[in-house]
NUFI-268558 format. One record per residue (C-alpha): residue number from 1; y negated, x, z negated. Coordinates in Angstrom, 2 decimals, padded with zeros to 5 digits. Each point is the difference from the previous one (the first is absolute). Layout:
BEGIN
<node lumke="NUM" py="Y" px="X" pz="Z"/>
...
This chain:
BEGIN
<node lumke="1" py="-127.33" px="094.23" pz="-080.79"/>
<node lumke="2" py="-002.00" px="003.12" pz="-001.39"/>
<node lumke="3" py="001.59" px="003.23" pz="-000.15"/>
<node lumke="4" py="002.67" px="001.08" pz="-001.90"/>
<node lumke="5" py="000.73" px="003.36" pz="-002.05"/>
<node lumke="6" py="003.61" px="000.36" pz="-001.31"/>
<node lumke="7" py="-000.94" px="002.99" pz="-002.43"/>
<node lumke="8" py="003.72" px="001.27" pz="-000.83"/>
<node lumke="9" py="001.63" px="002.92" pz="-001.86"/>
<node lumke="10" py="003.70" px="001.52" pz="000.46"/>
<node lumke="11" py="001.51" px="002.49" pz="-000.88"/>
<node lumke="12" py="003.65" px="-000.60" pz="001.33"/>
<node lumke="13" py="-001.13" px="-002.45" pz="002.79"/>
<node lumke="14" py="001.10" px="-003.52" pz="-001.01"/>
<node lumke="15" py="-003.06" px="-000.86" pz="-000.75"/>
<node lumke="16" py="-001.50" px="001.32" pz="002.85"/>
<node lumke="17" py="002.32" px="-002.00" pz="001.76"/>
<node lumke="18" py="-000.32" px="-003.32" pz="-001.97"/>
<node lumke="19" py="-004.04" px="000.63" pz="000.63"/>
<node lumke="20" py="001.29" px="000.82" pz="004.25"/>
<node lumke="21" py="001.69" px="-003.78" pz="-000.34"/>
<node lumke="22" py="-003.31" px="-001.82" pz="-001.23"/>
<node lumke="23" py="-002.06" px="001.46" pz="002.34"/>
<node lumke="24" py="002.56" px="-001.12" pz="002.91"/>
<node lumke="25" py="-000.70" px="-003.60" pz="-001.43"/>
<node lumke="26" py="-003.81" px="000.80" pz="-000.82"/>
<node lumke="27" py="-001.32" px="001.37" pz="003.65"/>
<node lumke="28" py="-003.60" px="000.19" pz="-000.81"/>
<node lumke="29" py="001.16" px="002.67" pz="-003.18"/>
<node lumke="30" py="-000.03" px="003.23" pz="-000.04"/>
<node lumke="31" py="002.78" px="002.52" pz="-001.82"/>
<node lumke="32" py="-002.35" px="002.28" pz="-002.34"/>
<node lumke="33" py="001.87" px="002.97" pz="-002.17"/>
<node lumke="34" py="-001.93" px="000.91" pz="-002.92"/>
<node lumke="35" py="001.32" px="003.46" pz="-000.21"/>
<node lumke="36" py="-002.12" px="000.08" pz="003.44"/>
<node lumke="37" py="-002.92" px="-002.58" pz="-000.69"/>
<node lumke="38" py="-003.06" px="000.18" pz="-001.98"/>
<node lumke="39" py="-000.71" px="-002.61" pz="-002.34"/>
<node lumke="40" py="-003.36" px="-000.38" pz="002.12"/>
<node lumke="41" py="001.92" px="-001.64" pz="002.66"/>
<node lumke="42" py="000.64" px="-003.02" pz="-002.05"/>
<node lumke="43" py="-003.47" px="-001.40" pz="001.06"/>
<node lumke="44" py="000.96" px="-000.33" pz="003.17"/>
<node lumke="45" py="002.54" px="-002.78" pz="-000.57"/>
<node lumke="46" py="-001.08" px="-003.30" pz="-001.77"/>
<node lumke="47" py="003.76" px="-000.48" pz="000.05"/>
<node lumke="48" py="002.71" px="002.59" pz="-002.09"/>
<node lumke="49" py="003.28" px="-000.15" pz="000.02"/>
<node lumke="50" py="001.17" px="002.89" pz="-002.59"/>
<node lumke="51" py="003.41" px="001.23" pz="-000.62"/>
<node lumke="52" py="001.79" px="002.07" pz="-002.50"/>
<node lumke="53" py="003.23" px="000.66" pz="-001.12"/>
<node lumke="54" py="001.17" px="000.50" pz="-003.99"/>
<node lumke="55" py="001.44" px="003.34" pz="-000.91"/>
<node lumke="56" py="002.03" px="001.21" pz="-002.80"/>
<node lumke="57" py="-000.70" px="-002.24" pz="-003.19"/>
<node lumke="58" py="-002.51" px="-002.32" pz="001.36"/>
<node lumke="59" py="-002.52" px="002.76" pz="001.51"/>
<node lumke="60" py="-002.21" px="-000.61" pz="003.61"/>
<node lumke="61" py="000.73" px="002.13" pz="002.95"/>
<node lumke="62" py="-001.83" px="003.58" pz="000.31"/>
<node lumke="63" py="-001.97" px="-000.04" pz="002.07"/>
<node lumke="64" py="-001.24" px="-003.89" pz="-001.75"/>
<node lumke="65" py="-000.89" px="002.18" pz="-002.64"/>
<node lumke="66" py="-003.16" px="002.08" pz="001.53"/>
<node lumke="67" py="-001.24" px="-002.73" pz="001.94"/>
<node lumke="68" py="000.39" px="-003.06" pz="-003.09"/>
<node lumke="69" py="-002.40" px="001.96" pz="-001.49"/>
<node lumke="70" py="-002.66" px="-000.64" pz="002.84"/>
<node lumke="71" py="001.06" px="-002.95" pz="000.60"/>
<node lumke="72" py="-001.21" px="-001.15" pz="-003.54"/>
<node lumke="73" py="-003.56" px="001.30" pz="001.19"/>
<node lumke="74" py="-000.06" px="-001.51" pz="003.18"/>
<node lumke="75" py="-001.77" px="-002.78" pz="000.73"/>
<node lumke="76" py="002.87" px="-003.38" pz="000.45"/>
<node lumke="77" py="-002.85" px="-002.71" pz="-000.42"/>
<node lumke="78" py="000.53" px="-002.39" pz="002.51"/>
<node lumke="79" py="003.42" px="001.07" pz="001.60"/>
<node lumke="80" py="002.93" px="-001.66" pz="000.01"/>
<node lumke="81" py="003.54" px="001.81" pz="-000.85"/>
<node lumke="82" py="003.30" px="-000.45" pz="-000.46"/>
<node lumke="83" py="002.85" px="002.21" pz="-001.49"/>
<node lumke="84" py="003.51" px="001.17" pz="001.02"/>
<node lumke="85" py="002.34" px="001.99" pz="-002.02"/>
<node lumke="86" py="003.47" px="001.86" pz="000.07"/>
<node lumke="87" py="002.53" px="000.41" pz="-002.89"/>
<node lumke="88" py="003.08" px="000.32" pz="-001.15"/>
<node lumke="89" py="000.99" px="-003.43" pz="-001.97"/>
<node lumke="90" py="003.37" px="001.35" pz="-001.12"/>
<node lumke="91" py="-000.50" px="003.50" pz="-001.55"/>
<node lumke="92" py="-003.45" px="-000.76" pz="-001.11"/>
<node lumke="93" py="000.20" px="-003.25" pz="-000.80"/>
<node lumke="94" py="-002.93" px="000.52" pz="-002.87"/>
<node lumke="95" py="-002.58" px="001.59" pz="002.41"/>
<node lumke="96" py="001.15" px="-002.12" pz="003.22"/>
<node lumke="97" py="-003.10" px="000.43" pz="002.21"/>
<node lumke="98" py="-002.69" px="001.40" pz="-002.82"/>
<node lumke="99" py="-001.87" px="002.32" pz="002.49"/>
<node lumke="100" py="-001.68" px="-003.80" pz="001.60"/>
<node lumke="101" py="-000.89" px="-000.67" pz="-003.27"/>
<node lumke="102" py="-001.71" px="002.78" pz="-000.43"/>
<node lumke="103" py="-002.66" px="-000.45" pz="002.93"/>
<node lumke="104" py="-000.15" px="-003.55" pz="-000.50"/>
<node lumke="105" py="-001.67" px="000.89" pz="-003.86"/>
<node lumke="106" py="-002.01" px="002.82" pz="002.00"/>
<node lumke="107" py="-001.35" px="-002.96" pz="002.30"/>
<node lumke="108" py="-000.13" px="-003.33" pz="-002.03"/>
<node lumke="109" py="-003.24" px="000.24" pz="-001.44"/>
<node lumke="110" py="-001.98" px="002.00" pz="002.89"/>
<node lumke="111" py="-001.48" px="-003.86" pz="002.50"/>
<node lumke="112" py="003.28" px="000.05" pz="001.87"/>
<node lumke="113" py="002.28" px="-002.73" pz="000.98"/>
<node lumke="114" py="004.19" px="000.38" pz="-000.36"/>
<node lumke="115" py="002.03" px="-002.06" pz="001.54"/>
<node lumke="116" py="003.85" px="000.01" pz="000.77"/>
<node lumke="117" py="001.71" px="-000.72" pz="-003.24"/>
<node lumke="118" py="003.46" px="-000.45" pz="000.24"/>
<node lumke="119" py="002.43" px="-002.04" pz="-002.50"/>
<node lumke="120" py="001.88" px="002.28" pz="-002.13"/>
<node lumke="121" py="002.99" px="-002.49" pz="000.60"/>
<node lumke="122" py="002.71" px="001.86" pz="002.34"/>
<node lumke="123" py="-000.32" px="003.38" pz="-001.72"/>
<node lumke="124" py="002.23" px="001.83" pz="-002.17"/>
<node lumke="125" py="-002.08" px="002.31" pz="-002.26"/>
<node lumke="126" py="-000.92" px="-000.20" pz="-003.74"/>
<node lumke="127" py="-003.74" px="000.80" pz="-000.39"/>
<node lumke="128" py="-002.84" px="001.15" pz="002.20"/>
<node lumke="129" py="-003.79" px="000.58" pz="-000.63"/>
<node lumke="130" py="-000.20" px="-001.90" pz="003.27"/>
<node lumke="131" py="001.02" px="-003.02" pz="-001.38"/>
<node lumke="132" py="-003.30" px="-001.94" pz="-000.79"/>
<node lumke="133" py="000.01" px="-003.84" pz="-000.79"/>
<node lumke="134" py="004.01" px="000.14" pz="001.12"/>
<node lumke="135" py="-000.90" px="001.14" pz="003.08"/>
<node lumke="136" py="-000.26" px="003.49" pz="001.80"/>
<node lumke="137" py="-003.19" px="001.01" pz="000.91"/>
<node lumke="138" py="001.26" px="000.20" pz="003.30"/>
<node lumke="139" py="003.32" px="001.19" pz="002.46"/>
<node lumke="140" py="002.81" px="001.36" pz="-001.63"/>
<node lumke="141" py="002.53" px="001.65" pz="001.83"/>
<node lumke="142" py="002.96" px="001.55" pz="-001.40"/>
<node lumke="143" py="001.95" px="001.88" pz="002.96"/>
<node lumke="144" py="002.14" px="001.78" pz="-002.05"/>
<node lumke="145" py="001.82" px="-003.14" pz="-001.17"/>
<node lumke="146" py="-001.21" px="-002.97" pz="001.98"/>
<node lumke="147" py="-000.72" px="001.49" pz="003.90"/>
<node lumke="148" py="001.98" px="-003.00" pz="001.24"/>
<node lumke="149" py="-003.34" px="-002.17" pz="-001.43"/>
<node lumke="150" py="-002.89" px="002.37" pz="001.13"/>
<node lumke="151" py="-000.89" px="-001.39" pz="003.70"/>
<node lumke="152" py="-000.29" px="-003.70" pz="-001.26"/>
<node lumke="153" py="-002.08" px="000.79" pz="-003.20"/>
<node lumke="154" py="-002.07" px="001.73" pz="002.36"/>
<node lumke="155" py="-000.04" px="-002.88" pz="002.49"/>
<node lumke="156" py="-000.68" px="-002.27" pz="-002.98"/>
<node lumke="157" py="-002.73" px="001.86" pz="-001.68"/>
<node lumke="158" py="-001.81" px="000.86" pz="003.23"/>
<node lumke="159" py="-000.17" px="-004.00" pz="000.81"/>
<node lumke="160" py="-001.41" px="-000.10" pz="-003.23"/>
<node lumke="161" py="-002.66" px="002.58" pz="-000.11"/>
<node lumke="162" py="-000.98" px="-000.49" pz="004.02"/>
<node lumke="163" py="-002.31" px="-003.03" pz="-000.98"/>
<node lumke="164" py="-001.64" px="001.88" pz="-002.42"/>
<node lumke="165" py="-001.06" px="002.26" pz="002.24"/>
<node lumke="166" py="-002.61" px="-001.56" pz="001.73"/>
């Protein structure tokens, strides 16, 4: 299996440590913070793993902010990635996990291939921009309501996505 980057932002550390969890299932990866990285360091990786967490009313992470914005000038063509994100299901039901959303319409259109959808079936939320075709673009987590569930999604989506990462 090719090399792994799990490109991650956190600003409270969950999803530092949801992105800590995939990479103890995922060897070959390795844990990338983008308040740290440069953008340029994508082309080392034909695989990406990127993960964000939703804040206030459906907005990405910080420090997701600054590097988005490269990322939507970097070259994806030919790489292969998959998407995890953190919300809250219960207080923001209407905005549950928007900030994967956001780099997956960043990233759709620029040669790339994403894989690790996930059935929407399971979770309690109302709306999300990372609902596409009924399904989420990729990982949700919600460990602010639904911790007890976290390790086997992981488990589950990481079974899923391994394959794909050839």
């Amino acid at each position: 299996m090719k090399k792994i980057g799990i490109f991650y932002g956190s600003t409270t550390g969950n999803t530092e440590s949801i992105a800590k969890k995939i990479h103890a299932q995922l060897p070959e990866s390795e844990l990338k913070d983008v308040a740290r990285v440069k953008v340029d360091e994508l082309a080392n990786y034909e695989n990406i793993i990127f993960g964000t967490s939703t804040w206030n009313t459906g907005e990405i992470q910080d420090d997701w902010s600054d590097f988005l914005g490269k990322v939507a000038d970097a070259d994806l063509s030919g790489k292969v990635i998959s998407l995890f994100g953190l919300g809250d299901s219960s207080s923001y039901a209407d905005t549950f996990v928007n900030g994967i959303g956001e780099i997956y319409h960043t990233i759709k259109d620029k040669g790339c291939k994403i894989v690790g959808q996930v059935e929407t079936a399971g979770y309690d939320f109302s709306e999300s921009e990372a609902v596409i075709d009924g399904k989420f673009v990729g990982l949700a987590i919600d460990e602010d309501n639904e911790d007890e569930k976290t390790d086997s999604r992981i488990q589950a989506w990481v079974k899923k996505i391994k394959p794909e990462f050839v």
